[in-house]
C-alpha positions in Angstrom: -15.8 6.3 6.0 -12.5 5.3 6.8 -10.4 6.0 10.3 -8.2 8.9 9.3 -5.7 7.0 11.9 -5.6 3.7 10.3 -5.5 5.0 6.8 -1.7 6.2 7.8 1.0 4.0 6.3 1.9 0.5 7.6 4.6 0.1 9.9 6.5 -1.9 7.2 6.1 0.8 4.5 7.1 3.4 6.8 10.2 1.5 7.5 10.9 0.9 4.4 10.4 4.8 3.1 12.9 5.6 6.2 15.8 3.4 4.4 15.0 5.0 1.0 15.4 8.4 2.5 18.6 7.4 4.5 20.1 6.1 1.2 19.1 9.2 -0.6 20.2 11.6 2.3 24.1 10.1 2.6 24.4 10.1 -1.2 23.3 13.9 -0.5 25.9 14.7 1.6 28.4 12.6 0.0 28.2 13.8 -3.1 28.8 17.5 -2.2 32.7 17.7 -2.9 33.5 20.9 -3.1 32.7 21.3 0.6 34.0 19.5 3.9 30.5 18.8 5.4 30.4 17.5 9.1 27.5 16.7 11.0 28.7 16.9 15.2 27.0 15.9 18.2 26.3 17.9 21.3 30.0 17.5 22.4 31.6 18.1 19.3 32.1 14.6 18.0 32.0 14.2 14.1 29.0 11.8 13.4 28.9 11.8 9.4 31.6 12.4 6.3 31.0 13.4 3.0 33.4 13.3 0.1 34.6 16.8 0.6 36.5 16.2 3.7 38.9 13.7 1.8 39.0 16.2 -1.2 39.6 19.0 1.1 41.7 17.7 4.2 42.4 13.7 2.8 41.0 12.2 5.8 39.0 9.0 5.0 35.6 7.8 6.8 37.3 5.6 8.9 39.9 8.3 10.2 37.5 11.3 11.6 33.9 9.4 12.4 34.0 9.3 15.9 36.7 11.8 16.5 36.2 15.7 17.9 35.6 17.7 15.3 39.2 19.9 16.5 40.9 17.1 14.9 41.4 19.6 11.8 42.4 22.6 13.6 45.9 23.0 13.7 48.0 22.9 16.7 48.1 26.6 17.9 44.1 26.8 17.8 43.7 23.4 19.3 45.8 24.2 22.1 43.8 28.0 22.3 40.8 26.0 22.6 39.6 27.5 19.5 37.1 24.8 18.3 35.6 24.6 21.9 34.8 28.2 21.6 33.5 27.8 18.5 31.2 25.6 19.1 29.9 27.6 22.1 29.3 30.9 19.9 27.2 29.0 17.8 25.2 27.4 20.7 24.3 31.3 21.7 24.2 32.7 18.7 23.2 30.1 16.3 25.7 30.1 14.0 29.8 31.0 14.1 31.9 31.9 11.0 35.3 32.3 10.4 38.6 32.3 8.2 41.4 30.4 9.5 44.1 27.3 8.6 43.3 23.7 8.9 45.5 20.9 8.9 45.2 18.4 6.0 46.1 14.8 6.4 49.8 15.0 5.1 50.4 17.3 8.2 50.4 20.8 5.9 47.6 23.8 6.5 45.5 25.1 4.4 43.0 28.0 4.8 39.5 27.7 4.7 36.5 29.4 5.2 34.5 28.0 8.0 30.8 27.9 9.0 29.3 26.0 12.2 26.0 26.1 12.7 24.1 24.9 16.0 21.0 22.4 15.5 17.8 22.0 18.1 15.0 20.4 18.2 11.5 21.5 18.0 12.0 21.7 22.1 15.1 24.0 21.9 17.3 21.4 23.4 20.9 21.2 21.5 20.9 17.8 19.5 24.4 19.1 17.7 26.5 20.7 15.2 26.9 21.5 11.1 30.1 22.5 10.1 30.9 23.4 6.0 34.4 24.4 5.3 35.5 25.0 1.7 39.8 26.4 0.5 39.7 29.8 0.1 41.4 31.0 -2.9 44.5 33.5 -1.5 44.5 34.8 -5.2 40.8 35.7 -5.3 38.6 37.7 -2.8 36.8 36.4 -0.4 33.3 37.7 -1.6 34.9 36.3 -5.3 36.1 32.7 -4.1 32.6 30.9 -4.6 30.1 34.0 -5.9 26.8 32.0 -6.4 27.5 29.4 -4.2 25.2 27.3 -6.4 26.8 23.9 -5.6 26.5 24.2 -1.9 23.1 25.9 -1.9 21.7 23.6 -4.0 22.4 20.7 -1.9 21.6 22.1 1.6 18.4 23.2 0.1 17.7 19.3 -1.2 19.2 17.9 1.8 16.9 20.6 4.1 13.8 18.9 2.3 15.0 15.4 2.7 15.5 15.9 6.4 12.2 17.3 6.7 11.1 14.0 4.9 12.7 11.8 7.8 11.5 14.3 10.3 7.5 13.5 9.0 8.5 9.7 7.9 10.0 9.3 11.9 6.9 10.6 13.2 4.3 8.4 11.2 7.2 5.4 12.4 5.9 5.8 16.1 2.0 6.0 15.2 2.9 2.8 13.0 4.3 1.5 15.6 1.4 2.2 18.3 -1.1 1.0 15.6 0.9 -2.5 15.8 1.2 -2.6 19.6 -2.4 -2.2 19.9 -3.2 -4.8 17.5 -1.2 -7.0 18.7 -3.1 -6.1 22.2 -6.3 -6.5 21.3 -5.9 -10.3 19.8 -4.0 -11.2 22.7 -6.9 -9.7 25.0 -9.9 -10.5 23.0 -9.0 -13.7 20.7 -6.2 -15.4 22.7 -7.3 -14.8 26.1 -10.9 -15.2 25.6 -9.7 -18.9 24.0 -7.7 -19.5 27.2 -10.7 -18.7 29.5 -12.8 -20.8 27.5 -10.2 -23.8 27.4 -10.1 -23.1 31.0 -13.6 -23.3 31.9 -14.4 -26.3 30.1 -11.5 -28.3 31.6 -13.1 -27.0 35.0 -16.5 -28.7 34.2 -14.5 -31.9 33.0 -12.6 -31.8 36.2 -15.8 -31.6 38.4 -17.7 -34.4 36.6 -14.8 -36.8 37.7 -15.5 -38.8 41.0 -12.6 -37.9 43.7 -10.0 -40.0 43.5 -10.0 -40.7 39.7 -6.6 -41.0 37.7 -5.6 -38.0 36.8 -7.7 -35.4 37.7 -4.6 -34.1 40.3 -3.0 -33.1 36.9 -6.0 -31.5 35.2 -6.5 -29.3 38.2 -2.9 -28.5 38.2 -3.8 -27.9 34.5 -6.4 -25.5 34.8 -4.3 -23.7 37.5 -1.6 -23.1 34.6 -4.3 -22.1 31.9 -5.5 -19.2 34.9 -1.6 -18.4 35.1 -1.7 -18.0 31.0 -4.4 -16.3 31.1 -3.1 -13.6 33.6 0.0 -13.7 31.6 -1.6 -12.9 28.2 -3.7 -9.9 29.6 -0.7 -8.2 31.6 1.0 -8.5 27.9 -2.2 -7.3 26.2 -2.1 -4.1 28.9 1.5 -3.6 28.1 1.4 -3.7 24.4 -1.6 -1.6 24.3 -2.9 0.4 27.6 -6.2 0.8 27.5 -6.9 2.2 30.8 -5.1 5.3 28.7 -8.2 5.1 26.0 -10.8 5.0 28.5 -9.9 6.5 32.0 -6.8 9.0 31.2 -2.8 9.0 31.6 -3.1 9.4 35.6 -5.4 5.8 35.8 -2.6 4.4 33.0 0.4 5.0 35.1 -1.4 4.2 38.3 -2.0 0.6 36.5 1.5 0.4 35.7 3.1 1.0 39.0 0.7 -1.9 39.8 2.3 -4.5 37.6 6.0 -4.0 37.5 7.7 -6.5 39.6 9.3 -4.1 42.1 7.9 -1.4 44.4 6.6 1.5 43.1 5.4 5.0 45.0 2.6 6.3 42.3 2.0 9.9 43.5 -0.9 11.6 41.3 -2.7 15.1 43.2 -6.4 14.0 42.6 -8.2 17.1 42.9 -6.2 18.1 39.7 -7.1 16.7 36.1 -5.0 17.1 32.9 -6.2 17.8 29.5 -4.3 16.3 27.0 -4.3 14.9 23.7 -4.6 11.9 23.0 -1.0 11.7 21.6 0.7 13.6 24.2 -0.9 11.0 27.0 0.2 7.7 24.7 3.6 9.0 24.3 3.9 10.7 27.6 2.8 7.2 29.3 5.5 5.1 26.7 8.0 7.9 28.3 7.2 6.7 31.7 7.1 3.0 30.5 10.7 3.3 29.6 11.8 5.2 32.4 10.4 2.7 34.5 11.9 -0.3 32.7 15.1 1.4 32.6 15.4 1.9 36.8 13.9 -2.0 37.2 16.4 -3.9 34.4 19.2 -1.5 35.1 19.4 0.7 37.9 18.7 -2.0 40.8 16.2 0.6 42.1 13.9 -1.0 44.9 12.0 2.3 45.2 10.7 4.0 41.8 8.4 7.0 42.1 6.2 8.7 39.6 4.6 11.9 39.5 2.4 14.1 37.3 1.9 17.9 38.5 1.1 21.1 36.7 3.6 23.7 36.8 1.5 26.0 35.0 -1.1 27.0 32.5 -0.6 24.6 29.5 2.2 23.3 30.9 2.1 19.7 32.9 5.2 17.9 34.1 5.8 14.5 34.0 8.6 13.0 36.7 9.7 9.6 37.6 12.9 8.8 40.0 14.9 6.0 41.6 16.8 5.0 44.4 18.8 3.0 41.4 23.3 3.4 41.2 22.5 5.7 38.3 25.1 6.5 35.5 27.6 8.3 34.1 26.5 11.7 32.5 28.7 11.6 29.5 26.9 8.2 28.1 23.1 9.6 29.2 21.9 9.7 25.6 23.8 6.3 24.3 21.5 4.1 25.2 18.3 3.5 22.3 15.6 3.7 25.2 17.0 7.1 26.4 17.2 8.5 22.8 13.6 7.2 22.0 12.3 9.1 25.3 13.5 12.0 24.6 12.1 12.0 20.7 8.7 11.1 22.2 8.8 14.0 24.4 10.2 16.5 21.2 7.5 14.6 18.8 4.6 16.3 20.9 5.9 19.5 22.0 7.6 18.9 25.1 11.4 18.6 26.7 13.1 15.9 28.2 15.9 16.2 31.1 17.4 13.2 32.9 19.8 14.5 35.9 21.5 11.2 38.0 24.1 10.9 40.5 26.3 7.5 40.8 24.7 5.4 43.7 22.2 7.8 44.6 19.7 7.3 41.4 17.7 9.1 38.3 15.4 11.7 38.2 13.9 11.7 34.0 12.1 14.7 33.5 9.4 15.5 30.8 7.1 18.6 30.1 3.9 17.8 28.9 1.3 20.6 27.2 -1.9 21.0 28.3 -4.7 22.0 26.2 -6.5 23.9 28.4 -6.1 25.4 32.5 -6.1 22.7 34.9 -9.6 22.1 36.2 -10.2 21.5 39.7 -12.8 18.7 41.0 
């Protein structure tokens, strides 16, 4: 019978059905004309361009990707703060539509119908903005200028099912990628170590056979001495590829072991009468969270002091924190980062939310939510 884990796609064909689907996705967009389609981030900062904005407005890729989204609005709304509060009446209610002039490319305004629509993530955290603007027709109702809407409809509704796609494709990426890791951990601990040892105990035997004193023996010991280094070496890379102190003892054991082999000083805090019940993926990913967090203060923060802590908060609900005495960073760059962005899709991929709150020179707190299967046992 085969492991239903291992029977998930490779990592390579994963990666592979990911660039398919990113291909098929931007032709999606793109080839919706009709319609000015922007995709924003939290802050209102225009992250994709279809076709329709050129047809619509005549702005090019190169001119509005990486620009706020107001670029379009003319001057009077602009200087009203119009698509600021835009943006904000989606946030609360979702979604924020309106009728009003935008300004094309060759400096002339044309009016368009205008939908913004908020997007979050299976936490409820805001991950950004889509915006479809089409001309409306001043000598045709508005209920008259697109009746059937069966351009537009027709592609959200294929482009809706392709991001689904990436949302499931993204997901089997990290298992993919954990399958790898651990692979890769258990030849390092169980064929290249065990190899090492075994070099290393033979060359012990050699080395007492030899009569003090004989040629070279000095530089077999020192030898041996290296092999013991390798060998330490290859199991601290086994443990971090692969933990499996998570597999057989539990997150709280997992994280204790990592705070005991980063090179810095680390404060493990863990209440011990308490024990947590979770999954299986919510410990691996909650552990990779801390992992990064961690590896993030030592490379980058010039923390000394890094402290973790796991705590319920309350039934089926766990929290995961770890802080530094690190110089910390500037807020409006705290998702740029790809070790940031994958923490905080681990923490959405099983349920949970991730918050990161830092002050210049006086560290970074990152912040996770972890469920719990079942109450908190004592004991």
């Amino acid at each position: 019978m085969s492991n239903p884990i291992t029977a998930k796609p490779s990592y390579r064909k994963v990666v592979a059905a990911l660039v398919e689907s990113e291909e098929r996705y931007r032709t999606l967009v793109e080839g919706v004309r009709r319609y000015a389609i922007f995709m924003l981030n939290p802050k209102g900062i225009i992250m994709t361009w279809n076709r329709g904005i050129y047809e619509l407005l005549g702005y090019s890729r190169e001119e509005v990707v990486g620009r706020s989204g107001g670029m379009v609005f003319n001057k009077k709304d602009r200087a009203a703060g119009t698509f600021e509060k835009e943006l904000a009446c989606a946030t609360r209610a979702g979604e924020s539509v309106s009728v009003r002039t935008n300004l094309h490319k060759n400096g002339s305004e044309l009016q368009v119908h205008d939908t913004a629509s908020a997007l979050f993530d299976t936490a409820g955290v805001l991950i950004g903005f889509a915006k479809v603007s089409r001309a409306v027709d001043s000598n045709k109702k508005e209920s008259d200028a697109d009746p059937s809407g069966v351009e537009l409809a027709k592609a959200l509704a294929v482009i809706a099912v392709e991001v689904e796609h990436r949302r499931r494709l993204e997901e089997q990426l990290l298992t993919a990628i954990e399958q790898e890791r651990e692979r890769l951990g258990r030849d390092l601990h169980d064929d290249l170590s065990q190899r090492l040892a075994a070099a290393g105990m033979t060359l012990q035997m050699t080395v007492k056979k030899l009569p003090s004193g004989t040629p070279g023996r000095t530089q077999l010991e020192k030898v041996g001495k290296s092999l013991v280094d390798a060998i330490g070496v290859a199991r601290n890379l086994s443990r971090g590829l692969h933990p499996v102190t998570l597999t057989n003892q539990g997150l709280p054991a997992a994280l204790e072991e990592l705070a005991a082999r980063v090179p810095t000083h680390v404060e493990f805090t863990w209440p011990r009468t308490e024990r947590l019940d979770l999954k299986k993926s919510v410990a691996l990913h909650g552990y990779r969270i801390a992992e990064e967090a961690v590896g993030n203060a030592i490379q980058h923060s010039g923390a000394n002091k890094i402290k973790i802590a796991l705590k319920s908060t309350s039934p089926g609900k766990g929290v995961l924190t770890i802080r530094d005495n690190g110089r910390g960073f500037r807020q409006s760059g705290a998702w740029s980062g790809m070790g940031l962005q994958n923490m905080k899709y681990r923490a959405s991929v099983i349920g949970g939310r991730l918050t990161i709150s830092t002050v210049l020179n006086r560290g970074t707190r990152v912040e996770c939510t972890l469920p719990i299967r079942q109450k908190l046992k004592k004991g």
